[in-house]
Wavefront OBJ file of the C-alpha trace (Angstrom):
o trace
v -31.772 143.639 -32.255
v -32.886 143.060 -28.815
v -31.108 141.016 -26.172
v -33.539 138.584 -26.705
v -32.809 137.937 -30.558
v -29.442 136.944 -29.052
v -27.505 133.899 -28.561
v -26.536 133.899 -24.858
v -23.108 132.988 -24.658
v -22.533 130.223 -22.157
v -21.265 131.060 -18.348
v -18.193 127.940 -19.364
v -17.323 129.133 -22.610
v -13.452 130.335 -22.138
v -12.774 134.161 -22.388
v -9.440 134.702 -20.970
v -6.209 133.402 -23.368
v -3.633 135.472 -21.355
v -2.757 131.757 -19.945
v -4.951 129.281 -22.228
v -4.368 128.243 -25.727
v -6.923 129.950 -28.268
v -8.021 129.272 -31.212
v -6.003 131.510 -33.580
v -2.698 130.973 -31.555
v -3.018 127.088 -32.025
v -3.737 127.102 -35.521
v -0.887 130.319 -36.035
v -3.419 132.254 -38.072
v -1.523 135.548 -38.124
v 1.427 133.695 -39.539
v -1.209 131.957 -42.338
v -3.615 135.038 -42.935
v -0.487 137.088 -43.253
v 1.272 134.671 -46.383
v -0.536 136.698 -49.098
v 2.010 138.707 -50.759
v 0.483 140.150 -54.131
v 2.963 141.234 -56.428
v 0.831 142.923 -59.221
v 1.697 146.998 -59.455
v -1.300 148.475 -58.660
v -2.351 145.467 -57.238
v -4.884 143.527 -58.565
v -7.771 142.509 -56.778
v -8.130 138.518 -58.373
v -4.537 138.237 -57.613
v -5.508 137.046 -54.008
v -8.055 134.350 -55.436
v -4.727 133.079 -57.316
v -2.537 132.542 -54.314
v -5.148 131.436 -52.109
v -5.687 128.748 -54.294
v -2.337 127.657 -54.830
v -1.652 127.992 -51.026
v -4.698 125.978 -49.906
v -3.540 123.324 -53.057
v -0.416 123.191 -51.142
v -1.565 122.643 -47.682
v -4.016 119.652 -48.868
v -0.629 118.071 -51.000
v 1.006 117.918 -47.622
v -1.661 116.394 -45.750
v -1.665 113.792 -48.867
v 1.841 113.534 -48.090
v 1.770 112.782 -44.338
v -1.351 110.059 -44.881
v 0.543 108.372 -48.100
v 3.644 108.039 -46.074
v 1.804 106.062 -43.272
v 0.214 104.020 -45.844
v 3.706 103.140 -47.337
v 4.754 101.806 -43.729
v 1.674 100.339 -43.351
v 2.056 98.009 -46.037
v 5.440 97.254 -45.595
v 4.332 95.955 -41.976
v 1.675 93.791 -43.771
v -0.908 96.310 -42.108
v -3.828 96.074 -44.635
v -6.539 97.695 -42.865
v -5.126 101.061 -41.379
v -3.216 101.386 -44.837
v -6.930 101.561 -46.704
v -8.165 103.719 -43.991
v -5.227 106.191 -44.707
v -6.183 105.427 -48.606
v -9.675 106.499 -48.485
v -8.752 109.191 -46.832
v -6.514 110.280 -49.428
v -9.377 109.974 -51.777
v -11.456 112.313 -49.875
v -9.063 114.801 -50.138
v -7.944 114.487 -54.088
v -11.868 115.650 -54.296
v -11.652 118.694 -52.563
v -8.496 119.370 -54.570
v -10.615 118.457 -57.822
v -13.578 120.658 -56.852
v -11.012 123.696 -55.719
v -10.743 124.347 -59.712
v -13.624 125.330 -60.208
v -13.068 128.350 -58.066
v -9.973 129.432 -60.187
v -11.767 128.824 -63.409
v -14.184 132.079 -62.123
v -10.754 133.737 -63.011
v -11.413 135.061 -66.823
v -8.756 135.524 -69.022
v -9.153 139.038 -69.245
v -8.572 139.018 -65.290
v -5.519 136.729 -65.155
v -3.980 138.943 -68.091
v -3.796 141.879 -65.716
v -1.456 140.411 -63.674
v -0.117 136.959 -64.919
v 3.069 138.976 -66.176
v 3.959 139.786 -62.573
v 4.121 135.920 -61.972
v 7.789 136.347 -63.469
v 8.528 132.177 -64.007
v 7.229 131.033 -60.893
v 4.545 128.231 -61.877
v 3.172 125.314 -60.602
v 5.476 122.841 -62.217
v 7.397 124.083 -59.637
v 5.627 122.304 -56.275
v 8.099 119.767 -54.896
v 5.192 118.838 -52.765
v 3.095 118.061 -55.961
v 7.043 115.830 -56.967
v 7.005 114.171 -54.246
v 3.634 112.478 -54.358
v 4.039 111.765 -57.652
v 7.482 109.656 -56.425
v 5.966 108.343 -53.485
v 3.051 106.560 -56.384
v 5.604 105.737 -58.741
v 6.105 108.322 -61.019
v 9.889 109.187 -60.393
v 12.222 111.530 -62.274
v 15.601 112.179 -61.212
v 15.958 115.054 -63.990
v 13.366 116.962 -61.579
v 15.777 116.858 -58.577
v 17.547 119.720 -60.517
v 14.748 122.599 -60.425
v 15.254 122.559 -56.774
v 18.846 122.490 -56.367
v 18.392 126.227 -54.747
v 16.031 124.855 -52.086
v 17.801 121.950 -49.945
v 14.926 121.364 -47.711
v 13.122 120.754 -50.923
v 15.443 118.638 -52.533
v 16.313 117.099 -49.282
v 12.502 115.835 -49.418
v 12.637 114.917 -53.040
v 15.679 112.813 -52.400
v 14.158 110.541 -49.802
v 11.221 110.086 -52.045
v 13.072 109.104 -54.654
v 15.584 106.807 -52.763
v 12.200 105.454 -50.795
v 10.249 102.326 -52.224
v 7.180 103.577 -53.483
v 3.056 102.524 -52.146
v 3.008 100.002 -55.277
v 6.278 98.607 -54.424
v 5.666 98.132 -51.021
v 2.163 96.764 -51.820
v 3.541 94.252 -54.048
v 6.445 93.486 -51.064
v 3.091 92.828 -49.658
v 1.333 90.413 -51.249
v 4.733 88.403 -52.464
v 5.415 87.812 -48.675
v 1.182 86.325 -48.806
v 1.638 83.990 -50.985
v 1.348 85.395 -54.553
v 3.436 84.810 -57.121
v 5.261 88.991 -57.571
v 7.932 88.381 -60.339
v 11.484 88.795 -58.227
v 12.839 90.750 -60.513
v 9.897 93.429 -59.580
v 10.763 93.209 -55.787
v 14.288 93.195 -56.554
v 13.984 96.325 -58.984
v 15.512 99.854 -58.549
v 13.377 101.641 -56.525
v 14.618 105.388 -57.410
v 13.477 104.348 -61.526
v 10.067 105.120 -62.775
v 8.076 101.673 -62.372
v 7.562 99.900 -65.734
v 4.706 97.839 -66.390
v 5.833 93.794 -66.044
v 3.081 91.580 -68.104
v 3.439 88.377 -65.528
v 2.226 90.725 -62.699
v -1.152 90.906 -64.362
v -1.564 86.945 -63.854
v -1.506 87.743 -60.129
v -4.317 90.501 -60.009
v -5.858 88.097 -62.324
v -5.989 85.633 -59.591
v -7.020 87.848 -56.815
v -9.971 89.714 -58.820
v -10.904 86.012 -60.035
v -10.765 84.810 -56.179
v -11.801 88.017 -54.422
v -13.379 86.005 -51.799
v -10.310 84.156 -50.685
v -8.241 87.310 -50.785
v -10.528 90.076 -49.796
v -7.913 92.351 -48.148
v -5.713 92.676 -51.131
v -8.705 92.429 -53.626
v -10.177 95.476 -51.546
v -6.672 97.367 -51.750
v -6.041 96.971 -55.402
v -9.402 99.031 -55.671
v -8.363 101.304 -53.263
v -5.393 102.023 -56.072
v -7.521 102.344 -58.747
v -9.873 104.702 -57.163
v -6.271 107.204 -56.190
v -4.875 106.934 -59.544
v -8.568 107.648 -61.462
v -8.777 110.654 -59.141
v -5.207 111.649 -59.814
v -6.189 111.872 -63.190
v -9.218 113.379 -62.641
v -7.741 116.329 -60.507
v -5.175 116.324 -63.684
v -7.467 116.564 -66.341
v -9.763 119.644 -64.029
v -5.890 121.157 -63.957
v -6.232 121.233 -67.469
v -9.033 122.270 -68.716
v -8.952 125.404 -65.816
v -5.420 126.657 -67.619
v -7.478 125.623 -71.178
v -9.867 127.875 -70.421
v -8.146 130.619 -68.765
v -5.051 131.159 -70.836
v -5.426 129.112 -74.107
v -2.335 127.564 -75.761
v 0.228 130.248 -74.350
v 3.266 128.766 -72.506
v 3.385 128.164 -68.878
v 5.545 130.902 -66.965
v 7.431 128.355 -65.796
v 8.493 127.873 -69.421
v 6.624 124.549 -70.225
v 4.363 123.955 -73.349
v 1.281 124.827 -70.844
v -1.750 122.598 -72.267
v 0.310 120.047 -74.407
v 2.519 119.518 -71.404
v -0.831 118.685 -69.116
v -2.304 116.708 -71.690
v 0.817 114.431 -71.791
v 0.595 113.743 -68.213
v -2.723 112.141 -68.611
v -1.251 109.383 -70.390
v 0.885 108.186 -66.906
v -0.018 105.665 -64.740
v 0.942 104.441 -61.698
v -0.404 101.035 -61.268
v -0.496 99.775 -64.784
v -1.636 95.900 -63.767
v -4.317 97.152 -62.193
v -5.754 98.394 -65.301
v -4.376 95.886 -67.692
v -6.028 92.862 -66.007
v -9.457 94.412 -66.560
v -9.288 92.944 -69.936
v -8.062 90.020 -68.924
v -11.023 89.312 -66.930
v -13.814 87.409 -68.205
v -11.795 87.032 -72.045
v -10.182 83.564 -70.757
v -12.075 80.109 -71.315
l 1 2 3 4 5 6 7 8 9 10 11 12 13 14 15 16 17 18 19 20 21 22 23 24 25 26 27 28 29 30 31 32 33 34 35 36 37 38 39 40 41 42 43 44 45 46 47 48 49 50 51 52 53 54 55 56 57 58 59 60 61 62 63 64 65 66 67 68 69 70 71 72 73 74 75 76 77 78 79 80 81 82 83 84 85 86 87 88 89 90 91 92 93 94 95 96 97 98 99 100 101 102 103 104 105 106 107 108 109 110 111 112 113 114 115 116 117 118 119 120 121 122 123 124 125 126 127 128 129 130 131 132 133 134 135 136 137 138 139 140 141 142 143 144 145 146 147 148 149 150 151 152 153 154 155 156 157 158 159 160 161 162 163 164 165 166 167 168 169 170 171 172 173 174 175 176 177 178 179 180 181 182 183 184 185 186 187 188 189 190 191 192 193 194 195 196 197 198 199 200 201 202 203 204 205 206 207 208 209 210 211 212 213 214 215 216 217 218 219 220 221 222 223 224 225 226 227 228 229 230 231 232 233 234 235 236 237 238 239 240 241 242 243 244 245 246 247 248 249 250 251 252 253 254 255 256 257 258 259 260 261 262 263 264 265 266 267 268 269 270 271 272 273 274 275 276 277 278 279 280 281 282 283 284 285
């Protein structure tokens, strides 16, 4: 190639990082592009696909994490339109987490055989990251605080998840404190128990959906809801189907049922009003 196939490289572009922060340094590179650690004897060469995947899952979760977190404060300080920026956001990134599966579905059976046995019972049951976004929606478990009883920082995170109201709760906080009639024994309820759907709460979407243009704000948030929780269970339902196809009906190595076990999660929800007063709409006189 001659010099003048070439690119020149700018007389201002920075060349000296003895004193100035680069690239790689900022971003701590040799500390991420040095985390793989296969553990298959001879090692196997898909084995890096696997943790790569799991390690990128695991750095979206905790930018999920960080933005739900802000939402939560944002609607407890009656914030509306930073907390659906943050929201939408969120949904953005549930879709790269939905399309990453289809990279580990490349990963035939045959392949994952050869070294799923070195796994021992780590498994992905196991992410307290994945826990504690499923506490921070609603989904709460104290029985999980227990698999991470050998990891405080872990638990530690778990705890204040579970202790914390969750983005429904602090949604509903929301619109009680604007005027809509929230049932006070929802706002008064435990906040570290699962939520359990309350059948007056639907009359209040009701009104809003029925009335969007008075109450745009919280008409636009509820569908900011639906949208997270129909990609949640999108990205669920891709989970399956990738562990369907690549290992069958054999047990996780974490010792769950595997597929059953995924396929039971698809019948949670998180903001069951939201759904219910779809049929409520339009079927009154």
């Amino acid at each position: 190639m001659s010099t003048r196939d070439q690119r020149p490289l700018e007389e201002g572009i920075v060349r000296d990082f003895q004193v100035n922060l680069s690239y790689g340094r900022y971003l701590h590179l040799d500390e991420i592009l040095s985390a793989q650690h296969p553990v298959s004897v001879p090692e196997h060469h898909d084995e890096l696909l696997f943790i790569l995947q799991h390690q990128t899952s695991e750095l979206w979760l905790k930018l999920i994490l960080h933005e739900l977190s802000a939402v939560r404060r944002q609607f407890a300080a009656d914030e509306l339109r930073p907390a659906l920026k943050g929201l939408a956001r969120v949904k953005h990134i549930q879709r790269c987490l939905t399309e990453q599966w289809s990279v580990l579905a490349t990963l035939t059976p045959t392949e994952y055989a050869e070294f799923r046995s070195f796994l021992g019972t780590s498994s992905g049951f196991q992410s307290y990251q994945y826990r504690a976004i499923e506490f921070t929606l609603g989904n709460k478990d104290r029985r999980m605080l227990s698999l991470f009883d050998d990891d405080p920082s872990a638990r530690e995170l778990l705890v204040a998840a579970l202790e914390a109201p969750s983005i429904y709760d602090e949604f509903l906080r929301h619109l009680a404190r604007h005027g809509h009639d929230v049932p006070g024994e929802i706002l008064r309820r435990d906040v570290t128990m699962p939520y359990r759907y309350h059948p007056e709460l639907v009359k209040v979407f009701a009104r809003i959906y029925e009335h969007a243009e008075d109450f745009w704000t919280a008409y636009e948030a509820c569908e900011e809801l639906v949208d997270l929780e129909e990609n949640f269970q999108l990205w669920r339902f891709r989970h399956l189907k990738t562990v369907e196809r690549t290992i069958g009906v054999k047990r996780g190595t974490g010792g769950s049922s595997g597929v059953s076990f995924l396929r039971a999660a698809l019948d949670l929800t998180f903001f069951p009003e939201l759904y219910a007063v779809r049929t409520e709409i339009g079927a009154r006189p």
